[in-house]
N, C-alpha and C positions, 0 to 999 in steps of 0.2 A: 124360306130355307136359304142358310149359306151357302158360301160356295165350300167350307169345310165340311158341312154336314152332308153336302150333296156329292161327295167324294169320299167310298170306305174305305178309310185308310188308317194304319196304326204306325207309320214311320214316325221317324224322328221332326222330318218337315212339316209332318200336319200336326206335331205335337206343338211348335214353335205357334204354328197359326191359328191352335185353338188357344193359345196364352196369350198371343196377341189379341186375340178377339175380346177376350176377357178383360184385356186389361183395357180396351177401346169402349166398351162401353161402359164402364168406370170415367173414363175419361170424358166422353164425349157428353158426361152432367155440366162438365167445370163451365166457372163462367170466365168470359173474356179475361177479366182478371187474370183469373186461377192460371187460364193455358197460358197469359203473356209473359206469367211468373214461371212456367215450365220451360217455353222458349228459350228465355233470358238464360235460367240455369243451364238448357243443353250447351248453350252459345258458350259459355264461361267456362264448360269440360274444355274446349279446344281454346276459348283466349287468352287463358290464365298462362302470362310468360313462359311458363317452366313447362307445362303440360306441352304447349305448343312446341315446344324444342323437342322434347320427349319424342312426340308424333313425327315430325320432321326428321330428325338424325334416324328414328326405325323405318321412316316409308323409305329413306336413300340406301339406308344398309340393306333392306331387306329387296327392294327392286331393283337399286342399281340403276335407279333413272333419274335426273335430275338434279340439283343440289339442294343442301342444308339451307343454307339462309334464304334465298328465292320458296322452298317452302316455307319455312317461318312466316316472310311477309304472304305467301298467298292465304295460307290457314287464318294469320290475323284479318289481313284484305278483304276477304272473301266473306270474313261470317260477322266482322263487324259491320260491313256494309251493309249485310243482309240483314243485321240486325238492326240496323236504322230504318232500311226499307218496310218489317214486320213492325215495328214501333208502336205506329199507329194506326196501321191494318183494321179493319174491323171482318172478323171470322169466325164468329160465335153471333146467333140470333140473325135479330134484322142487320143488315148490312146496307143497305139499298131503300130509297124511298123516293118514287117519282108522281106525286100528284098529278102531275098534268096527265100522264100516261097510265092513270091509275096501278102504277106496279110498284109489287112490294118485294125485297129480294131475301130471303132466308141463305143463309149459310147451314151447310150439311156435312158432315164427314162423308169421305168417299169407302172408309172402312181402315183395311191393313194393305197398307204401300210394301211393294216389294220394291227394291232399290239398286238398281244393277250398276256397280261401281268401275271403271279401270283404275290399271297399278299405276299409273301417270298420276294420280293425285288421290291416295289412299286415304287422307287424312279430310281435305278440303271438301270432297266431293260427297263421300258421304253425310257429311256435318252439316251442307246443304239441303241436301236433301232431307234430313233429320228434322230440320230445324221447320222446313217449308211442310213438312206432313205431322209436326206437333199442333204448328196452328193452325191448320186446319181441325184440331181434335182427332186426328189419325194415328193409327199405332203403324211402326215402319219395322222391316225386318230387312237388313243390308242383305246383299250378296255382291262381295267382294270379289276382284280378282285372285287369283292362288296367290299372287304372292303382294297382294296387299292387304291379304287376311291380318298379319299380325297386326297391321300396324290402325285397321279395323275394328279389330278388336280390344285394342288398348282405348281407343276411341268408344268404344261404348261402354268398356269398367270405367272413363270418365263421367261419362255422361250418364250411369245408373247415380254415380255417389252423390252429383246433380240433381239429379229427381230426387232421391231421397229427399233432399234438403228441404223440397217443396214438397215431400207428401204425392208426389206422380208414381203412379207403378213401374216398377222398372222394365215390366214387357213391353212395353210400348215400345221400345227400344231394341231388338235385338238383334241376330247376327247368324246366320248360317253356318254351322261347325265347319270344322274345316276335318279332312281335307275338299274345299272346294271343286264342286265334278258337276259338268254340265247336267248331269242328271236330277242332282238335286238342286241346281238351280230354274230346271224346265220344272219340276215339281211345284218347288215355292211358287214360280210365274204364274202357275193353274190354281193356283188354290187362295191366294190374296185378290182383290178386290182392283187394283190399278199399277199395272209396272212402269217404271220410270228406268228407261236405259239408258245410258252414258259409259261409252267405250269402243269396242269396236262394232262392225258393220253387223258382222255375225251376229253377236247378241243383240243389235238393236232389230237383226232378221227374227228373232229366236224370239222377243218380246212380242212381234207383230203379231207371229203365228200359233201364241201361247192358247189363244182363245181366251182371255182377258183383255180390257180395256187400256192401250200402254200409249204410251208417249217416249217414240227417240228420236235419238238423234242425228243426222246426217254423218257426213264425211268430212274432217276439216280439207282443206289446200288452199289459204287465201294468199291471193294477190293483190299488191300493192301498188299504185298508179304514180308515179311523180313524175307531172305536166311541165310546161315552159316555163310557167307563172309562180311555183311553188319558192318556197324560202329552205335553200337546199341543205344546208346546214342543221336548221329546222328541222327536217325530214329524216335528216341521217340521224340525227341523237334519238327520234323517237322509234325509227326501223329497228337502228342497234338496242336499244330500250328493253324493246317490245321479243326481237329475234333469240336476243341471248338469256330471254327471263328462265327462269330452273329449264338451261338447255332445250329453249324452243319443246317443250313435252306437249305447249299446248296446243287444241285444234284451232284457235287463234292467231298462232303465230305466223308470219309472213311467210309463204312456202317460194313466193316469187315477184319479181320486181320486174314492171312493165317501164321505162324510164325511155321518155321522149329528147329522141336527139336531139335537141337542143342544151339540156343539162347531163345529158348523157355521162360525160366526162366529169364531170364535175362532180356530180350525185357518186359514182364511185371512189373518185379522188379525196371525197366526205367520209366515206364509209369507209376506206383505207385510214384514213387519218386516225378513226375512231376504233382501229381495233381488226377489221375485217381483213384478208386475204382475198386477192383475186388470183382463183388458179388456170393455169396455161392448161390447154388441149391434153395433152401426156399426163396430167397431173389428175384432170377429169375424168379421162375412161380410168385411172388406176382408180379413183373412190368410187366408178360408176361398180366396177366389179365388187368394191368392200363394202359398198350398201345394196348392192343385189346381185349375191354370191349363186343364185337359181330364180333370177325374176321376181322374189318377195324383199320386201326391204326386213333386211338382217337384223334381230336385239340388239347384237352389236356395236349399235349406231345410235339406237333408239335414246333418245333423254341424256345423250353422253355429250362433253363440253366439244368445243370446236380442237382444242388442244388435243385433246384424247384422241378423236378421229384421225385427226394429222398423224398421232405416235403410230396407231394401226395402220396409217395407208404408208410407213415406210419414211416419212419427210422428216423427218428429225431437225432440219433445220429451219420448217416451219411450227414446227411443236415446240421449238426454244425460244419462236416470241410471241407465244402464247395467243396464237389466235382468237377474236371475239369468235368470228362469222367466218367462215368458207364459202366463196363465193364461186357459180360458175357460169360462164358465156350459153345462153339456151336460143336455140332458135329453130326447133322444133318442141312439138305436144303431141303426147300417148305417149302409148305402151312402150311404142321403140326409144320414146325420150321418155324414161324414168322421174330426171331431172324437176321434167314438169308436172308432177305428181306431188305427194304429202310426204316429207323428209322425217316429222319428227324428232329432228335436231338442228344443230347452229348452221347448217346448209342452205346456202339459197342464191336460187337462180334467175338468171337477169336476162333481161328481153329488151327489144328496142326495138323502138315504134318511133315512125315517122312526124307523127301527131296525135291530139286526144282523142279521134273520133277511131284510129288504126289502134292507138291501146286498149281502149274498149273493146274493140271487137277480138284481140289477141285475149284479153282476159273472157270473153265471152268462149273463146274456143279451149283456156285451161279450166275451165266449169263443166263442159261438155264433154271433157276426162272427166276429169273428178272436183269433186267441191262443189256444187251446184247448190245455191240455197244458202248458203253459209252469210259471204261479206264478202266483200270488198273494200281495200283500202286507198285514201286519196290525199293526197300532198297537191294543195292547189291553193291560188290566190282567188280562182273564178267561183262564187257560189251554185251557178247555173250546173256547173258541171257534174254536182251532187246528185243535183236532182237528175240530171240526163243519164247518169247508172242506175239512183233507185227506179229509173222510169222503162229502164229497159233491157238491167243484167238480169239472170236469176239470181238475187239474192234476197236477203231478208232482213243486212243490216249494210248502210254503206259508213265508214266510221274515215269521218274529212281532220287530217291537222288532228291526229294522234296516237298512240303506241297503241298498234291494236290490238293485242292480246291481254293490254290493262283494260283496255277500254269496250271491248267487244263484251263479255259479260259483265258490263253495269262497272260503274266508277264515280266516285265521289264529285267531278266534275264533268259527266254528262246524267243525261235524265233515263240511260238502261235500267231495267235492275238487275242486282247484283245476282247472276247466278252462275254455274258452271257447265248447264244444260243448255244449250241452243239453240232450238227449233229449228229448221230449214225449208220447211212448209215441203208442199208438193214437190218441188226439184229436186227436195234430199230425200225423197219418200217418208218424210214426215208425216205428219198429221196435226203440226203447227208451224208458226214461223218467227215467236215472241223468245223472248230470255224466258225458261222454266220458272215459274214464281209460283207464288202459297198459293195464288187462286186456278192454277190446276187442279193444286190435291182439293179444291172444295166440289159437292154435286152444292146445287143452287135450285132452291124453289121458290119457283112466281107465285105471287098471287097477285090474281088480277079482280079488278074493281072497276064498275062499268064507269066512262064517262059519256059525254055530251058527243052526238054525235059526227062528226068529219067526211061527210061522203060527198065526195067531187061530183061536180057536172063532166057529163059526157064532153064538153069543149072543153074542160080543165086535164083531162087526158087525151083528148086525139087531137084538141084543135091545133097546133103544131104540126102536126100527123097529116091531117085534111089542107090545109092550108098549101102543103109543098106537094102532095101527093094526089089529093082528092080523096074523096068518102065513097070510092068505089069498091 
């Protein structure tokens, strides 16, 4: 029994997921071929120059977050990379053959993906996701944020006229009515087969508790380390990069800079050069108030340019030279310093640390607020010092010598892949800690086949043991 049938319902949501199902086992005959040729087409609703404008000018007019061009490139960014990644996948049949270990790996559909989208990337995030649960053989059905439904939704009349072209059902594909209401998005969660959350904490709590099999996402706040040794100029073009890409909207982007006296001066005298503002004390509690006007950080702020903020916090004369970055002096973490928290726009605050081993442990105490799990960033000449985060922050990606929030979900010049989901494993109360990729939405069946047998002697496992300790 499904999980549709196993639920009597006649609403409009179990209508969606009895069409979905329908159109999934249709789907899940094709051969690798058949779905790579499905892929490619969803891929080409969202690449197709003019499409991708289209999507991009409607997610900024209809959210109000971000900009137009910095969309463009993520939409293209994002699904062409992923479509390199899927290439040459294998997600249909055998996938997996290991003789020596007598195992055989089968690829399986997980069934109908529910898809929980934020308005921070209407266009990107879903198409992702779309794309990672076609090849698996999966039918997907988005649930958007309210107000990146439209722009959602124009997104899937691309990608039906897509499928057509191949001969794909077009339920495979579809879209929560709108008006969007937590009700009917906890409905879809119970009644699909595996949810994929990406946005805020809430829904990735709502995914957990759905009673379905889900996959979210943490909390971004990443921090950024630049040491003695770093090539500071280097550092700054890839921070500013990374900080100002569509108005810092993403959970990648640098929420805070750890900078060792030694470059201290320097590293900001970079980042001034390039665009940034550093604001005096007087300047700082007036934005402390305009980004948390009751203790919640304000829409107001949310995905909007550094120039914009400036006009609202009253500066007029620093909104006439068009600030990249706002920057401010932090030297405290928590609640009572907001600062050191997830900004969500060209905001970012700066710390100073004595040495590598005092910035580590500063970025280990703005994790232990918020952001645990995520990344960490590193501007260094030493390679040791990579590994002495990944060896001992909570994180899950340490991203050395470049623009993190290009680089953190997958880029053409490191070996991630491209996704817009992030795992955070245990720290972020995840339930992974990889970039979201196609081989989530697969279930996998072993077959195993006996071999030759491998059983240790008793001194091939204790003798070590006996040796330091005795066989007592």
């Amino acid at each position: 029994m499904n999980r549709v049938e196993s639920v009597v319902s006649d609403s409009p949501v179990a209508a969606l997921v009895a069409r979905a199902r329908a159109a999934q086992r249709v789907y899940e005959t094709w051969s690798q071929e058949q779905v790579d040729m499905a892929v490619t087409a969803a891929g080409w609703a969202i690449i197709e120059p003019g499409r991708n404008r289209e999507l991009a000018e409607l997610a900024v007019a209809d959210t109000g977050i971000g900009n137009v061009d910095d969309k463009i490139r993520k939409n293209h960014r994002k699904t062409f990379g992923l479509l390199r990644d899927l290439q040459h996948a294998r997600s249909v049949g055998v996938i997996a053959e290991d003789a020596a270990r007598g195992i055989v790996e089968i690829a399986r559909p997980v069934g109908v993906v529910c898809a929980i989208t934020p308005s921070t990337n209407p266009g990107a995030t879903p198409a992702n996701k779309i794309l990672n649960a076609l090849k698996g053989r999966n039918a997907v059905i988005v649930a958007p944020s309210p107000k990146g439904w439209s722009t959602a939704a124009r997104l899937v009349e691309f990608i039906h006229a897509q499928l057509d072209r191949v001969g794909a059902p077009r339920d495979l594909v579809q879209l929560l009515p709108s008006p969007i209401t937590k009700q009917s998005t906890a409905e879809l969660m119970k009644l699909c087969d595996l949810v994929v959350a990406t946005g805020s904490q809430a829904n990735v709590r709502a995914a957990y508790a759905s009673g379905t099999p889900a996959f979210g996402v943490g909390a971004g706040n990443v921090a950024g380390i630049v040491d003695e040794t770093a090539d500071v100029a280097l550092a700054a073009d890839r921070i500013v990069q990374s900080k100002t890409f569509d108005n810092a909207t993403s959970c990648s982007s640098e929420n805070s800079l750890v900078l060792i006296d030694a470059v201290r001066a320097a590293t900001i005298a970079a980042l001034e050069a390039r665009g940034a503002v550093l604001l005096d004390a007087a300047q700082k509690t007036t934005l402390q108030a305009l980004m948390w006007p009751e203790g919640k950080l304000s829409p107001a702020v949310i995905g909007q340019s550094a120039t914009e903020i400036a006009r609202k916090a009253g500066w007029a004369d620093i909104a006439a030279r068009q600030p990249r970055i706002l920057m401010v002096e932090e030297d405290g973490i928590g609640h009572e310093h907001p600062f050191s928290g997830e900004k969500l726009s060209p905001v970012l605050a700066l710390f100073g640390a004595a040495d590598f081993d005092a910035a580590a442990r500063i970025v280990a105490e703005i994790y232990a607020f918020e952001g645990a799990g995520h990344s960490v960033g590193l501007h260094s000449r030493v390679p040791e010092r990579a590994l002495q985060l990944g060896l001992t922050l909570p994180v899950s990606r340490v991203i050395v010598d470049q623009a993190h929030c290009i680089a953190t979900g997958g880029s053409f010049d490191n070996g991630l892949p491209f996704s817009l989901s992030m795992g955070c494993g245990t720290w972020g109360r995840n339930t992974f800690s990889d970039n979201m990729n196609y081989r989530h939405y697969l279930n996998i069946t072993r077959i195993s086949r006996p071999i030759p047998e491998r059983v240790p002697t008793e001194q091939d496992i204790f003798g070590a043991f006996f040796a330091r300790h005795g066989a007592q």
